[in-house]
C-alpha positions as CSV (number, residue, x, y, z in Angstrom):
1,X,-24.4,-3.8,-19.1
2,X,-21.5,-5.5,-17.6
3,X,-20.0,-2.1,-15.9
4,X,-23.7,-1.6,-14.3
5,X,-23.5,-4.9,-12.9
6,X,-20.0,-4.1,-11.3
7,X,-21.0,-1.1,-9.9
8,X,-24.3,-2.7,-8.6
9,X,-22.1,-5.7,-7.0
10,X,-19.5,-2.8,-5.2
11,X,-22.2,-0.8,-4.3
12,X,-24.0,-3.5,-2.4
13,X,-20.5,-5.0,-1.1
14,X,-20.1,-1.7,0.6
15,X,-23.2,-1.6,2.1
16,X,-22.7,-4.9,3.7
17,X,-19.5,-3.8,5.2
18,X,-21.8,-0.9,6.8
19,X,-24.4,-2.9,8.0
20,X,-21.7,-5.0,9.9
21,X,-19.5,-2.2,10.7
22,X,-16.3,-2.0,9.0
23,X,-14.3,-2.1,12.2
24,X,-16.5,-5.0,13.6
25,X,-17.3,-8.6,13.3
26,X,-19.6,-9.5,10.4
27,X,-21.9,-12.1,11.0
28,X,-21.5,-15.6,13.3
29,X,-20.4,-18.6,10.9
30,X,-23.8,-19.9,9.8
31,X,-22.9,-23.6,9.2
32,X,-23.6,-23.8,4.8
33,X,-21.0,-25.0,3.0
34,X,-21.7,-27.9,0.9
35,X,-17.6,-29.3,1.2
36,X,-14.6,-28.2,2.2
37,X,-10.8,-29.6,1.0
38,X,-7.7,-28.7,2.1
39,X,-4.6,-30.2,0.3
40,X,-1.9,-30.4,2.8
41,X,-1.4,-28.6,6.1
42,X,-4.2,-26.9,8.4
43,X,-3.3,-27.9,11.9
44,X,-4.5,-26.2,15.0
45,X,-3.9,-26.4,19.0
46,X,-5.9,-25.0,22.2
47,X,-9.0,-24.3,20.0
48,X,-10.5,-21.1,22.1
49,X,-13.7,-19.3,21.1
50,X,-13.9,-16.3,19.2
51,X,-16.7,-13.4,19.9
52,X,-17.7,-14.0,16.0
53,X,-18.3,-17.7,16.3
54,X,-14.7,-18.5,14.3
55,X,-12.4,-20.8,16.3
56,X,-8.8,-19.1,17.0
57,X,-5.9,-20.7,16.5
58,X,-2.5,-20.7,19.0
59,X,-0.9,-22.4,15.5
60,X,-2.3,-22.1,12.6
61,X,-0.8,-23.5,9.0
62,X,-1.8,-22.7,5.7
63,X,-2.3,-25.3,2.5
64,X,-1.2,-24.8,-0.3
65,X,-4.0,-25.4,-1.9
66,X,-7.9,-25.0,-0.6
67,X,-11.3,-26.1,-2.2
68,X,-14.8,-25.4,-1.3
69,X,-18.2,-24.9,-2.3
70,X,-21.2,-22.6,-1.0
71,X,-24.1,-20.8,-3.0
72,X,-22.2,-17.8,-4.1
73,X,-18.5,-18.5,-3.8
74,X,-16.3,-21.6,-5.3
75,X,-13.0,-21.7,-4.1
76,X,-10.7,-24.1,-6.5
77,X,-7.8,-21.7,-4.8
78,X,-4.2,-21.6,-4.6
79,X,-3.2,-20.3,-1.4
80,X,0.1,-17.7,-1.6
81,X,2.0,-17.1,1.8
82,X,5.7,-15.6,1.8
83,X,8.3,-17.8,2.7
84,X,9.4,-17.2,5.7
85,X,6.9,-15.4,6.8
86,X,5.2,-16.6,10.7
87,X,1.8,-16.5,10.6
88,X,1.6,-17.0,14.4
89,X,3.2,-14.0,15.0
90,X,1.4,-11.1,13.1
91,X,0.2,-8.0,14.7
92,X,-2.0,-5.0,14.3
93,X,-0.4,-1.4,14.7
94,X,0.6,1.7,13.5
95,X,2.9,4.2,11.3
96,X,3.0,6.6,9.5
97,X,4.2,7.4,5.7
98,X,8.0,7.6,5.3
99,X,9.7,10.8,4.0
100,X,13.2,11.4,2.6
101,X,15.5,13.9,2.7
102,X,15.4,15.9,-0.2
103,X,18.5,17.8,-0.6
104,X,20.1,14.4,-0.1
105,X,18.4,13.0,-3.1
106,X,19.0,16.2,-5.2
107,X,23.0,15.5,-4.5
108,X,22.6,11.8,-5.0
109,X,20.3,11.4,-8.4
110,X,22.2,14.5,-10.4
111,X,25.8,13.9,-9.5
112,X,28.1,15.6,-12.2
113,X,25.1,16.9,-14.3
114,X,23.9,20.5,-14.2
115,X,19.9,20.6,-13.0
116,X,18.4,24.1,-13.5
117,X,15.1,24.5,-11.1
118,X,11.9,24.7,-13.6
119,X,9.5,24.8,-10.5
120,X,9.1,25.8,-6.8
121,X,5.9,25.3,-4.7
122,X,3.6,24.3,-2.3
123,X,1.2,21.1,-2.0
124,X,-0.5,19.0,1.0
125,X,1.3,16.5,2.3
126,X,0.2,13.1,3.8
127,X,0.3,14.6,6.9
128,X,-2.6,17.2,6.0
129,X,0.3,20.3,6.3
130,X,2.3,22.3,3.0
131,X,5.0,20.1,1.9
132,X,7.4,21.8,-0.5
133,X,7.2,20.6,-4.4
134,X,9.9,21.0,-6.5
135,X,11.1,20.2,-10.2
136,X,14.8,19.9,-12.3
137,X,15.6,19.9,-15.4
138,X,19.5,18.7,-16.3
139,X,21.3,19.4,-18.9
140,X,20.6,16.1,-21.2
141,X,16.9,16.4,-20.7
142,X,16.9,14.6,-17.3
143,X,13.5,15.3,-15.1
144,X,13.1,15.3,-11.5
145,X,10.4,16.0,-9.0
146,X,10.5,15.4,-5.6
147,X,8.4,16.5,-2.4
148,X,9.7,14.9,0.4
149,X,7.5,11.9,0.5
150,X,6.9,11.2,-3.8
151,X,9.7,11.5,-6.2
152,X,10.4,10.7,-9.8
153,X,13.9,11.1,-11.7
154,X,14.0,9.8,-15.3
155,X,16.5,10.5,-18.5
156,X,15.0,11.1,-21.9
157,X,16.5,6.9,-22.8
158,X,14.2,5.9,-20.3
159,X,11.5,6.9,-22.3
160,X,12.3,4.9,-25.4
161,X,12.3,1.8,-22.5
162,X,8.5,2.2,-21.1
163,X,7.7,2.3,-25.2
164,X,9.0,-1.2,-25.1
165,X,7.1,-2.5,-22.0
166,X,3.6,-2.8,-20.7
167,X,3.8,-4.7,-17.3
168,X,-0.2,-3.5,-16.3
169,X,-1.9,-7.1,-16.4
170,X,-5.2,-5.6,-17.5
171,X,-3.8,-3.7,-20.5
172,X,-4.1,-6.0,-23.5
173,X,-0.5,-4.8,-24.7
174,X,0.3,-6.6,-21.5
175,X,4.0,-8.3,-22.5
176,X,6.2,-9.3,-19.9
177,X,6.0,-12.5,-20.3
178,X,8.2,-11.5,-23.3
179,X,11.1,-10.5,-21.0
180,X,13.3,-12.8,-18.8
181,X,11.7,-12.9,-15.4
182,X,15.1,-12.8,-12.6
183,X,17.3,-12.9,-15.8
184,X,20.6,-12.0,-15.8
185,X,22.5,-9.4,-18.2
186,X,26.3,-9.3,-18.4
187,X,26.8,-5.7,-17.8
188,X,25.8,-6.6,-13.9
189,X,24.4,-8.9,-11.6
190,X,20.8,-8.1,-11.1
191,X,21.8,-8.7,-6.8
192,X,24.2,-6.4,-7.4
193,X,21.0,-3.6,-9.1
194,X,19.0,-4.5,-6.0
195,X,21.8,-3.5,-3.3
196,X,22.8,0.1,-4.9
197,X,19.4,0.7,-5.5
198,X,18.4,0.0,-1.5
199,X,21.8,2.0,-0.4
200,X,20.7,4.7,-2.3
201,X,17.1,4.8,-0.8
202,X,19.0,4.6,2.7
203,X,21.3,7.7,1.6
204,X,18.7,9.7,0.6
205,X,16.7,9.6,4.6
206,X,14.6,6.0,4.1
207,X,15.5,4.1,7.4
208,X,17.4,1.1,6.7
209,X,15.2,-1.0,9.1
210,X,12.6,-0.6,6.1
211,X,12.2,-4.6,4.6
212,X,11.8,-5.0,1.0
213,X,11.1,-7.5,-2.1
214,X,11.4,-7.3,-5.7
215,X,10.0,-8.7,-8.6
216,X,13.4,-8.2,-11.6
217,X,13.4,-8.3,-15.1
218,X,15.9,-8.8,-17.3
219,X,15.4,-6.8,-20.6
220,X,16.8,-7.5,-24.0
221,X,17.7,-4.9,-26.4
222,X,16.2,-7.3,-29.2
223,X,13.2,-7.8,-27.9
224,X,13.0,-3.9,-26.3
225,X,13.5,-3.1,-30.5
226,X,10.7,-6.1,-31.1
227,X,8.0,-4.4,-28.7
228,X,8.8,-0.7,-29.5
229,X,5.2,1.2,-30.4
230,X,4.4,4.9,-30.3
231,X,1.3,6.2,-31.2
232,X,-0.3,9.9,-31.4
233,X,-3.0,11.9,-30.5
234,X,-5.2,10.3,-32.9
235,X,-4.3,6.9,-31.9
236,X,-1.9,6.3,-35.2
237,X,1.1,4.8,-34.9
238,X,3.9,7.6,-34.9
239,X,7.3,6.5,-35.8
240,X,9.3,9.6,-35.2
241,X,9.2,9.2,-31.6
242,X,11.4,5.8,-32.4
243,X,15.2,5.0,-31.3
244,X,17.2,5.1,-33.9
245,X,19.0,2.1,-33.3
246,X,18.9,-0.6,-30.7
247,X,22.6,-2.5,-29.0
248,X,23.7,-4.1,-25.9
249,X,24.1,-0.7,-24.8
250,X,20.2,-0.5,-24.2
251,X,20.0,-4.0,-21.9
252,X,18.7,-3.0,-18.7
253,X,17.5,-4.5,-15.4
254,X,13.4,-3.3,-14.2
255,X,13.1,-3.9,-10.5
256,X,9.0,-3.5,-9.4
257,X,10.0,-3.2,-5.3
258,X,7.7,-3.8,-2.8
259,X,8.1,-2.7,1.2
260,X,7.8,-6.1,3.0
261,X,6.2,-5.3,6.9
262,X,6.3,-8.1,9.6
263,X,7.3,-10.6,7.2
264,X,4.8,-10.1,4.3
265,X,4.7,-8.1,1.5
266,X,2.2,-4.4,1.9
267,X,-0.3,-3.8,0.4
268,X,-2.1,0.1,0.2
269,X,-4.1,2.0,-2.3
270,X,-1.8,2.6,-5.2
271,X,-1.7,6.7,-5.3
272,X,-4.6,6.8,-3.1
273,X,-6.8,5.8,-6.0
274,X,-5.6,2.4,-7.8
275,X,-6.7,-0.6,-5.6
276,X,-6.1,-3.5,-7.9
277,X,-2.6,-5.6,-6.6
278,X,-0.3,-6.1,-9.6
279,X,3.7,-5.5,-10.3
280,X,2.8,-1.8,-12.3
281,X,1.6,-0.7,-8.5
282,X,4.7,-1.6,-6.9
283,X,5.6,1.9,-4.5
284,X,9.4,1.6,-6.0
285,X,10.4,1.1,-9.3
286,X,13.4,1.4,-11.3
287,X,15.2,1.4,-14.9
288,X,18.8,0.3,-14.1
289,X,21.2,0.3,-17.2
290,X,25.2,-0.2,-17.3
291,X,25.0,3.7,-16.5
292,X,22.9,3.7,-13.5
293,X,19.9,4.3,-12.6
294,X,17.9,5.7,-15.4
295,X,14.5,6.1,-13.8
296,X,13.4,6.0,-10.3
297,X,9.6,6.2,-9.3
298,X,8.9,6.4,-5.5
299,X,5.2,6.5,-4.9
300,X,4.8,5.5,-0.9
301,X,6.6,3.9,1.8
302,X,6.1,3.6,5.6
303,X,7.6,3.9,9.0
304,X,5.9,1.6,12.0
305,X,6.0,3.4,15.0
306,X,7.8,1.5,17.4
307,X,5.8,3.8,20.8
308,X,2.8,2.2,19.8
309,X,0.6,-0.8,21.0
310,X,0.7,-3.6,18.8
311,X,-1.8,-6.2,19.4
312,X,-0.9,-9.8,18.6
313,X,-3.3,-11.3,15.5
314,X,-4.9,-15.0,15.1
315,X,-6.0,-15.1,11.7
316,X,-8.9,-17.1,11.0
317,X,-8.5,-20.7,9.8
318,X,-9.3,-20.9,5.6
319,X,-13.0,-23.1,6.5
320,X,-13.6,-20.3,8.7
321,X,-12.9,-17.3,6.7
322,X,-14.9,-18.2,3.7
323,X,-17.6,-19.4,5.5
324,X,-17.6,-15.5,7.0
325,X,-17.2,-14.3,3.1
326,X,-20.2,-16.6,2.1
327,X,-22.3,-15.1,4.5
328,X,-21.8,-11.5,3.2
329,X,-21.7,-12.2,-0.3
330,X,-24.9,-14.1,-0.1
331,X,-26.5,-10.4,0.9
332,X,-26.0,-9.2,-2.8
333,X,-29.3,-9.0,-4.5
334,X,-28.1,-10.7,-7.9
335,X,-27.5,-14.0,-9.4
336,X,-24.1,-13.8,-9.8
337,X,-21.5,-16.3,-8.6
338,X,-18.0,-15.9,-8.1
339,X,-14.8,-18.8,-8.6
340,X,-12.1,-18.1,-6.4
341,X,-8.7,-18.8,-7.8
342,X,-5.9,-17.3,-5.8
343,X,-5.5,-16.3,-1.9
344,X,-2.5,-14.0,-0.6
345,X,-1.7,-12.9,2.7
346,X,-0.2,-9.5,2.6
347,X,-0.3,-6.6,5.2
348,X,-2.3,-3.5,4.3
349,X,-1.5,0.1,5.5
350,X,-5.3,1.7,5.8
351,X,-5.3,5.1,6.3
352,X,-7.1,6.3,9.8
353,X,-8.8,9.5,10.3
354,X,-5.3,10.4,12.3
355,X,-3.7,11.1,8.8
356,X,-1.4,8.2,10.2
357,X,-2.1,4.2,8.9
358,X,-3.4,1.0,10.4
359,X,-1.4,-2.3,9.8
360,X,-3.0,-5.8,9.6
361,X,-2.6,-8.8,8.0
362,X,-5.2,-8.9,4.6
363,X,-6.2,-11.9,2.2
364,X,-6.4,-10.1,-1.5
365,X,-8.5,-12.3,-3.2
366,X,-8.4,-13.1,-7.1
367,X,-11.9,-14.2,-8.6
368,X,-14.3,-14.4,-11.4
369,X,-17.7,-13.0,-11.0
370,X,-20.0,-15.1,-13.3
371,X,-23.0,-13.8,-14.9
372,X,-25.3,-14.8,-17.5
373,X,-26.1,-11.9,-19.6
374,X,-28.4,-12.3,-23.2
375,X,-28.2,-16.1,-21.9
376,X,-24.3,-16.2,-22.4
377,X,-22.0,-16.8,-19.7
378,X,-19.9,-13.6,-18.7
379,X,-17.0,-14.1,-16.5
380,X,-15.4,-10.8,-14.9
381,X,-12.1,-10.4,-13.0
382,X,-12.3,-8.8,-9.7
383,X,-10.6,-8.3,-6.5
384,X,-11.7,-8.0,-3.0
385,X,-9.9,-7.5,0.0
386,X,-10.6,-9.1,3.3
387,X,-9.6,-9.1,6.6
388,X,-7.3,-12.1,8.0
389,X,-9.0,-11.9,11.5
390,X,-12.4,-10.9,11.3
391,X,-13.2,-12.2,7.7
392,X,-14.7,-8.6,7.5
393,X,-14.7,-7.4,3.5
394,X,-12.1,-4.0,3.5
395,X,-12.9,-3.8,-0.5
């Protein structure tokens, strides 16, 4: 019952966002809301019109913390903004997916060790053109694939590692709040990680004008040995495929990176397919132990093309913005409400029909739709996506 109601609430969503056209303004602000509180800072100068109704801002500030109440959505909401990042000066424009050099990374990620090619072909590329895919084997049991734009290098320890962790917030073996977020382990400074892990991205073709963030944990051979499970095909715990012992040697740092794009952190559709925003979608991530990197996952990064017209972006004002949401959730033919709980300004990279990407400042919204279902209360996590200018619902 509750997955029919989800796909019934998306399906609807969508076809709001194609009433009002995606790439237009939804609805004028229809004047609804029942109250309205910011805690702390919304201030505003030379208050021009917009063609939607909204009010755009020449400065606009954020609070911390925002409250209101309309018929389908209750915001009781914690407002996230990078530090650092200017608001004011945000822009819409384009790029294109970053690529790498691959014989570069071949020299770089094998080093000493003999890697015998295990296979050579062809697949599509970002750009809608063959791209060359290739895969290594070394001589330990190190794996490698790369195509220019993807690429994954791992050693058979790393394995025993992702046995040990679960950092997927919706899987209930979810567990790193077990592990020391920014902790520090004595065979290295986790700064230290960070920079040879961004030199090597740089050394292998990514520009070095590409910004990024991480999210670092520090994990503990004790509690790597604690949270070690393996099961089989038949879903029974299978404790052959266990280390056979557990030492300082095993500490290791796990850096979730994230490309950071006029200030903000980017967001995109994780592998073209996962949408929801959470540490295990991060486009870099890395295993680095006292001997190096032990696994490297690149799934996507982007170039801005610096040729291109870049318009300047006044992102709507909070009472504003959800007044715009209100109006198009209160389309949906159901009697579901929704609590809103968490706000984050991000960039997103949309993909256009150019095979190149769109860049523009997104909230990704954290709520709970609530239900009543058999007369119980069901509440159900979801996220939606919405434009910082228009208000207009991406996802």
């Amino acid at each position: 019952m509750k997955k029919y109601v989800l796909v019934v609430v998306f399906s609807l969503l969508s076809a709001v966002c194609m009433s009002t056209g995606c790439n237009s303004n939804p609805n004028p602000i229809k004047d609804k809301k029942e109250s309205v509180t910011n805690n702390d800072i919304v201030s505003a100068t030379n208050v021009p019109e917009r063609d939607n109704g909204a009010s755009a801002v020449d400065t606009l500030d954020f609070p911390k913390h925002f409250e209101a109440d309309y018929s389908k959505l209750h915001f009781n909401t914690d407002i996230v903004v990078e530090e650092g990042a200017d608001i004011n000066n945000l822009y819409r424009f384009s790029g294109k997916r970053a690529t790498y050099d691959m014989q570069k990374a071949y020299e770089k990620l094998t080093s000493n060790v003999h890697f015998e090619k295990t296979y050579e072909g062809e697949g599509i590329g970002e750009e809608g053109v063959p791209i060359p895919n290739m895969a290594y084997e070394g001589t330990n049991k190190e794996k490698m694939f790369l195509n220019g734009e993807t690429l994954t290098f791992l050693t058979p320890w790393s394995n025993y590692i992702l046995r040990c962790v679960h950092p997927d917030s919706r899987d209930p073996r979810y567990n790193m709040d077990k592990y020391a977020l920014n902790g520090e382990l004595e065979f290295m400074n986790k700064e230290n990680g960070y920079e040879q892990i961004l030199l090597l991205l740089n050394d292998i073709g990514f520009k070095p004008e590409i910004d990024f963030q991480t999210v670092t944990y520090a994990l503990n051979y004790s509690m790597l040995e604690q949270e070690e499970y393996n099961i089989n095909m038949d879903g029974i715990e299978d404790t052959s495929k266990y280390k056979e012992s557990w030492s300082e040697e095993d500490n290791c740092y796990y850096y979730f990176i994230r490309q950071k794009v006029n200030g903000l952190p980017l967001y995109y559709v994780y592998g073209n397919v996962i949408k929801e925003l959470d540490i295990c979608n991060s486009p870099v991530q890395v295993l680095y132990s006292k001997n190096g990197i032990q696994r490297l996952d690149i799934d996507k990064l982007f170039e801005i093309d610096d040729t291109a017209d870049q318009k300047l972006v006044s992102p709507l004002p909070l009472e504003d913005l959800t007044q715009l949401m209100e109006n198009q959730y209160e389309m949906l033919i159901s009697d579901a409400t929704f609590d809103v709980y968490k706000m984050e300004l991000y960039m997103m990279a949309q993909k256009n029909l150019q095979n190149t990407y769109d860049f523009f400042p997104v909230w990704i919204i954290s709520m709970e739709q609530i239900q009543t279902e058999n007369g119980q209360s069901v509440k159900t996590p979801m996220q939606a996506i919405i434009d910082a200018e228009t208000g207009t619902i991406i996802s």
